[in-house]
C-alpha positions in Angstrom: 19.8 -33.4 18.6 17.4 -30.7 19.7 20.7 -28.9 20.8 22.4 -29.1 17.8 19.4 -27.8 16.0 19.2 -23.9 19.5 23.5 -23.9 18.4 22.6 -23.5 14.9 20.0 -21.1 15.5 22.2 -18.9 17.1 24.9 -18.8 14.6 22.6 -18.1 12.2 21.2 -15.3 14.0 24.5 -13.7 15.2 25.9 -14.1 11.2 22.6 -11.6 10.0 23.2 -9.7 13.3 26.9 -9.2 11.9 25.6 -8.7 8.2 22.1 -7.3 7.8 22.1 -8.2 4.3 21.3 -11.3 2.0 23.9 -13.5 1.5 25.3 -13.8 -1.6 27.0 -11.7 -4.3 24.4 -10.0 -4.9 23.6 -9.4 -1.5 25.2 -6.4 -0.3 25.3 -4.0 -3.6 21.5 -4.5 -4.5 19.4 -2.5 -1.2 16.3 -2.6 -3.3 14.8 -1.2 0.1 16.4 2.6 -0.8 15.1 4.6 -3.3 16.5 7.8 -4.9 14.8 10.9 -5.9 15.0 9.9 -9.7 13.1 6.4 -8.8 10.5 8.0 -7.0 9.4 10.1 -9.0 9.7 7.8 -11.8 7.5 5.3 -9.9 4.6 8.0 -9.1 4.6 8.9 -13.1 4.6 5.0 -14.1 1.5 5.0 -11.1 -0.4 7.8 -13.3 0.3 5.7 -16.5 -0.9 2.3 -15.2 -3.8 3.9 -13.5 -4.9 6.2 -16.8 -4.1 2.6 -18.8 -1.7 5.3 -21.8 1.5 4.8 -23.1 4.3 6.9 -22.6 3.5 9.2 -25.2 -0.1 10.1 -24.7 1.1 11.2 -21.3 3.8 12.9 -22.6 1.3 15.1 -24.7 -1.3 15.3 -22.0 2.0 17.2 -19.8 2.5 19.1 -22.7 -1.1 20.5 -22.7 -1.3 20.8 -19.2 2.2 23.3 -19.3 0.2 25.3 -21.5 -2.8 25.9 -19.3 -3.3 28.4 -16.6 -3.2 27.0 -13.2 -0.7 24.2 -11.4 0.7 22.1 -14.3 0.2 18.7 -12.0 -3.4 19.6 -11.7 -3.9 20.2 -15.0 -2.6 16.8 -15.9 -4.9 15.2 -13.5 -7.7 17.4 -15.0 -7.0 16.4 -18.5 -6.5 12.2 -17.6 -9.9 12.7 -15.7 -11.7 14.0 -18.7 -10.7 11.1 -21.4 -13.6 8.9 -22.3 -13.0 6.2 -20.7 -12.2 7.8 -17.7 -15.5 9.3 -17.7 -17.2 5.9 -17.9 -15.3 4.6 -15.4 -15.8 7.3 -13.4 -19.6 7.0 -13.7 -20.1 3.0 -13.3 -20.7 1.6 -16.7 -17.5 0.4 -17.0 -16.2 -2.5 -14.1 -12.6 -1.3 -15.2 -10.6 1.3 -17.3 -9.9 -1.9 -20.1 -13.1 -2.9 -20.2 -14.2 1.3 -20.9 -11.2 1.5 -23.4 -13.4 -1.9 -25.3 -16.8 -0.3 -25.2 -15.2 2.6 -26.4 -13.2 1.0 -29.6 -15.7 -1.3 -30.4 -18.4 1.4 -30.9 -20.4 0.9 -28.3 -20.3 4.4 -27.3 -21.7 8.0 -28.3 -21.0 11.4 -27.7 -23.8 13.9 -28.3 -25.6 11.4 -30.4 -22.3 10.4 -33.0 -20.2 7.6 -32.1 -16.8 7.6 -31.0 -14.2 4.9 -31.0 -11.0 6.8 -29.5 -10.9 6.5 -26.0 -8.9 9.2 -25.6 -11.7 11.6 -26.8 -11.4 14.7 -24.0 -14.6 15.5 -23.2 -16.0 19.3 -22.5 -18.6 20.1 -20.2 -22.5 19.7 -21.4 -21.8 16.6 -23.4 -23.7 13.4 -22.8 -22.1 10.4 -23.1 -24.5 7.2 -24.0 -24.5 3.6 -25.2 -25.1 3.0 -28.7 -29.1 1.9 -29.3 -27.3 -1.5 -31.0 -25.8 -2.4 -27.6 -28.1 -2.0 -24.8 -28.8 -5.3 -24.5 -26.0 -6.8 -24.4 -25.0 -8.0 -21.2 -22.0 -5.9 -19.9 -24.7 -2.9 -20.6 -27.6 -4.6 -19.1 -25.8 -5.2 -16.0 -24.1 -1.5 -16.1 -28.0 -0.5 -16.5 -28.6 -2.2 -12.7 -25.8 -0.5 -11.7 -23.3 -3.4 -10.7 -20.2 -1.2 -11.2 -21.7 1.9 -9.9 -18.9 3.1 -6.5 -21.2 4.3 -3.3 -20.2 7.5 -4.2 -20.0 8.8 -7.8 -17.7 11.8 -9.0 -19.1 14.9 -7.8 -18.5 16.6 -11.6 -20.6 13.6 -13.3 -24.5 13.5 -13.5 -25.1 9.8 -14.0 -28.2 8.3 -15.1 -27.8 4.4 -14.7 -31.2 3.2 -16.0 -31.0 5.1 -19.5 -26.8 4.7 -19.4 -26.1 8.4 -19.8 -23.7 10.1 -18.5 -22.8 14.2 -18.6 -20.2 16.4 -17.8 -21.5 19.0 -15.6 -17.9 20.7 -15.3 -14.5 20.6 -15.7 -12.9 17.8 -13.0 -11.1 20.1 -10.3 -8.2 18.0 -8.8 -9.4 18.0 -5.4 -12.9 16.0 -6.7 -10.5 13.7 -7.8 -9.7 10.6 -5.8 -6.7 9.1 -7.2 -3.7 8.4 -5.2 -0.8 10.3 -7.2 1.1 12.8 -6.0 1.3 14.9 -9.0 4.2 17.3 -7.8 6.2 14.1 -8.2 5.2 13.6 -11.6 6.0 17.6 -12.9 9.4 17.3 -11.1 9.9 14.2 -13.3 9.0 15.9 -16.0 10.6 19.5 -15.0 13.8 17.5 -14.8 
């Protein structure tokens, strides 16, 4: 028995020696193991997308703006995602992800400069102070962003954070290598460039 069991064994590993791919009819035309150029770069712009948490179109615009700047378009990009609302609360630990930031931000939880703002795509400029509405500190997601819980060890270098008052300000514009998120943004232009 135990022999029949070593023979089959080695058949089996002399047929995938033969054929190093899945059996089936589906086996040899789908290598999902190779990429091409076009799926690459499409992955690395669907990567910015998912990590940003914006449709198709607001990124779409956002490369649009960046075109227009000065500078290395891919940066630019970057610069502009880094400076939306939520990002900036997400960045600076009063948010425990971008979804729950994007819910502060449309339920009114949040100010800029004193007004409220419920578009979490607000771009934010330099100098302005981002708060919690005086209705919301104490609720709990606030209370707990107030002790810090989803502060990082390390918070953006571009950000001055004040966790106990739940203020945030933009010292300066976001320069791409403060930025720590892993894109390859020449991937994404040569998408768009395309």
């Amino acid at each position: 028995m135990a022999t029949a069991a070593v023979a089959a064994r080695v058949r089996t590993r002399r047929y995938f020696d033969q054929r190093p791919y899945p059996p089936g009819e589906h086996g040899r035309g789908t290598d999902r193991r190779n990429t091409g150029d076009y799926g690459l770069r499409l992955l690395e712009k669907q990567k910015l997308r998912w990590y940003y948490d914006v449709s198709e179109r607001q990124l779409r615009r956002y490369w649009d703006l960046a075109v227009r700047k000065p500078g290395a378009s891919g940066a630019e990009l970057v610069t502009l995602l880094e400076s939306r609302l939520a990002s900036v609360l997400l960045r600076a630990g009063l948010a425990p992800s971008i979804y729950a930031a994007r819910q502060y931000i449309c339920h009114g939880h949040i100010a800029v400069d004193g007004r409220k703002v419920d578009i979490p795509s607000y771009l934010v400029r330099p100098g302005q102070v981002v708060t919690d509405r005086e209705r919301s500190r104490g609720m709990a997601p606030f209370v707990a962003a107030a002790e810090g819980v989803h502060a990082d060890e390390r918070i953006a270098p571009y950000l001055s954070v004040d966790h106990a008052g739940l203020s945030v300000t933009l010292t300066h514009r976001p320069e791409r290598e403060q930025i720590t998120v892993p894109v390859d943004e020449q991937l994404v232009v040569e998408f768009y460039s395309r």
